[in-house]
N, C-alpha and C positions, 0 to 999 in steps of 0.2 A: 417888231416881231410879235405882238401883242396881238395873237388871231385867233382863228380856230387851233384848236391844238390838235395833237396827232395823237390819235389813239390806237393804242400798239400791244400786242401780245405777243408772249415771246416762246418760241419753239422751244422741245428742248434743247437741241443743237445752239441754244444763245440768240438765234437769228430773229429779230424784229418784223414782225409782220402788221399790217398796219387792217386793223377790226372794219376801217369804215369801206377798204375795196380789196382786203379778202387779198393780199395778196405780199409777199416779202421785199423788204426795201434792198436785199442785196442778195446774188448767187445765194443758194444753199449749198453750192460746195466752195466755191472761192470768190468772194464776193472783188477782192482788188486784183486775183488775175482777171477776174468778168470786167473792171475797169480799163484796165490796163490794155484789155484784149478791143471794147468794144469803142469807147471814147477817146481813147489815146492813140491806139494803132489807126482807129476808125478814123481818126480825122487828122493823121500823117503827124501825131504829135512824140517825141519832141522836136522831130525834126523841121519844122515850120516854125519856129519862135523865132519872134525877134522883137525889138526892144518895141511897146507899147502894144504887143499881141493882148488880143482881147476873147477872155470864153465867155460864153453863157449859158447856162443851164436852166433848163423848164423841170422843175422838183428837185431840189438841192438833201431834201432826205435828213440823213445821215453826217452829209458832208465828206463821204468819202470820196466821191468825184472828184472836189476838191484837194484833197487832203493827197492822193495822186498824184493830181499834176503839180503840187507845192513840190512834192519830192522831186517828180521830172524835171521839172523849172532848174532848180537847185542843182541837178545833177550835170543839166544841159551845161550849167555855165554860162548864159544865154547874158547877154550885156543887156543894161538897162532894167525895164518894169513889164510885169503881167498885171494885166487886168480881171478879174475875175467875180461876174456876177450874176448870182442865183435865185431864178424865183422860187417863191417855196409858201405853200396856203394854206399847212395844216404843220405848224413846226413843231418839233422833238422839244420836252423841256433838256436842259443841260444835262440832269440826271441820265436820259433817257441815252442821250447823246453819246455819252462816256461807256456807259453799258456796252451799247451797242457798238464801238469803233474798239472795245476792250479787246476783241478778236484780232488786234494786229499792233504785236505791239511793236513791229517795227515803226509803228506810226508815233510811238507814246508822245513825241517833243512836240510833233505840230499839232495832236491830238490834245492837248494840253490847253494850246494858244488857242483854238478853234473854240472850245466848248469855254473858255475863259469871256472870247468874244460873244458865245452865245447867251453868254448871263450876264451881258448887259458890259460888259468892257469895252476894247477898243482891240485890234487886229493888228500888230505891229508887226512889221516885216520889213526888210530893208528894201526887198526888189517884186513886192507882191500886194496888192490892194486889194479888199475882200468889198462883197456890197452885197447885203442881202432885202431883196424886195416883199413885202411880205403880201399876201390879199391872194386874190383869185387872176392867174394870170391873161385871162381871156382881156383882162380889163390892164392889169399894170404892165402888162408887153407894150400896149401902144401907146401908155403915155411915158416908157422910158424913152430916153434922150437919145444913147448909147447905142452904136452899134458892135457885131461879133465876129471876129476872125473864125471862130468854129463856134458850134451850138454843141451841148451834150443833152440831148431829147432822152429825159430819164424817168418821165412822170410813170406812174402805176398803169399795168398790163392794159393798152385801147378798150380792151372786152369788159374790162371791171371801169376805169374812168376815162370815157370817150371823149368827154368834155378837152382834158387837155391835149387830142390828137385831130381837135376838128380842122377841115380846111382854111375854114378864119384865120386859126390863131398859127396857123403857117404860112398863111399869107404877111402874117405878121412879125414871122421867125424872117421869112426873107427882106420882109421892109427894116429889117433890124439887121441885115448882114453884111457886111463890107462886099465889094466886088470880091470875085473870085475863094468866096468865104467857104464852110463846110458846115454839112451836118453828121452825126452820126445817133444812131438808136439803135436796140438790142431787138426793137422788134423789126419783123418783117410784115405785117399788118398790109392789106391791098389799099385800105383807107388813106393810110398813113401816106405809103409812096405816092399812093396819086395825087391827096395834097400837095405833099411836097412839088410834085412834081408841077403842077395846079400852077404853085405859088414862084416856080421860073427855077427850080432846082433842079440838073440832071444828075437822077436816082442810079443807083447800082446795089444787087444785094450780091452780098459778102457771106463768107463762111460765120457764123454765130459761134456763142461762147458755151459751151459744155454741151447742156441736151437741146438748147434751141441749133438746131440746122442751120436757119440763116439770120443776118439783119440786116441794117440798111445805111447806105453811103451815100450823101449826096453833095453835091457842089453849087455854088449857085453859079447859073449859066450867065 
């Protein structure tokens, strides 16, 4: 995780905003019901696990995305192992990390373990394997190996960093997605959807979380 680092300023409401595309890494009103509502629901989770389920995430952040579905995992009772891994190009140091995941503390135990792995430890979990990819993912989407039961498309607003919503690099979300896989995103974007759509995914937009209106559902066909 030796990259560019993430350069962040913080509202007063605590919320992390990141300086280089002007924009916040989570809801300004509830950042893990915007999870819960957008990633989770969005892509029929928890009720889709099952033993060797695989996510992946385009901008891992925060790590709250994660840090979500450990609990839903957890709750599901779900047999077996999750898979779970995140590109991420501009990373949080740990300090930053904790700061910012401080806002929930029902999170505190895996929030602990998370930012322990992000300073350089190891990710221990019984039924849960973490993998974080680091670089510009135009480039490391297609030389991972892995493919994804669901995708959580969480990178910064298309209008501030378009790069991570080109059609390329969704063309490379679906060469990376198991049959019958899912995506979900918070934005509704015309770009976005037609990529996806572009790259063999049928799109649907969805009721959105707080003041965005809509986002977007997709499956691959």
């Amino acid at each position: 995780m030796q990259h560019q680092k993430a350069e962040i300023e913080w509202r007063e409401s605590g919320v992390p905003v990141s300086k280089r595309f002007d924009d916040p890494y989570f809801s300004l009103e509830n950042g893990l019901a915007e999870t819960r509502h957008v990633f989770l629901a969005g892509n029929d989770l928890p009720d889709r696990f099952f033993d060797g389920f695989c996510i992946a995430e385009l901008g891992f952040g925060t790590g709250l995305n994660f840090l979500a579905t450990l609990v839903e995992w957890e709750k599901a009772g779900a047999p077996g192992h999750l898979h779970y891994t995140g590109f991420e190009g501009f990373p949080m140091s740990p300090e930053e990390m904790t700061r910012a995941l401080s806002h929930y503390p029902e999170l505190a135990e895996p929030v602990e373990a998370l930012v322990a792995f992000w300073a350089g430890g190891s990710f221990s979990h019984p039924s849960v394997s973490l993998e974080i990819i680091g670089g510009d993912a135009r480039e490391s989407l297609a030389a991972w190996q892995g493919r994804a039961d669901a995708w959580f498309l969480d990178g910064f607003s298309p209008a501030k960093n378009p790069e991570l919503w080109q059609p390329e690099l969704m063309a490379e979300v679906a060469a990376h997605t198991n049959p019958g896989g899912t995506a979900a995103t918070y934005t509704a974007a015309g770009f976005v959807r037609r990529g996806l759509e572009a790259a063999g995914f049928d799109v649907t937009r969805a009721p959105g979380y707080g003041r965005k209106r809509h986002m977007t559902r997709a499956i691959l066909g």
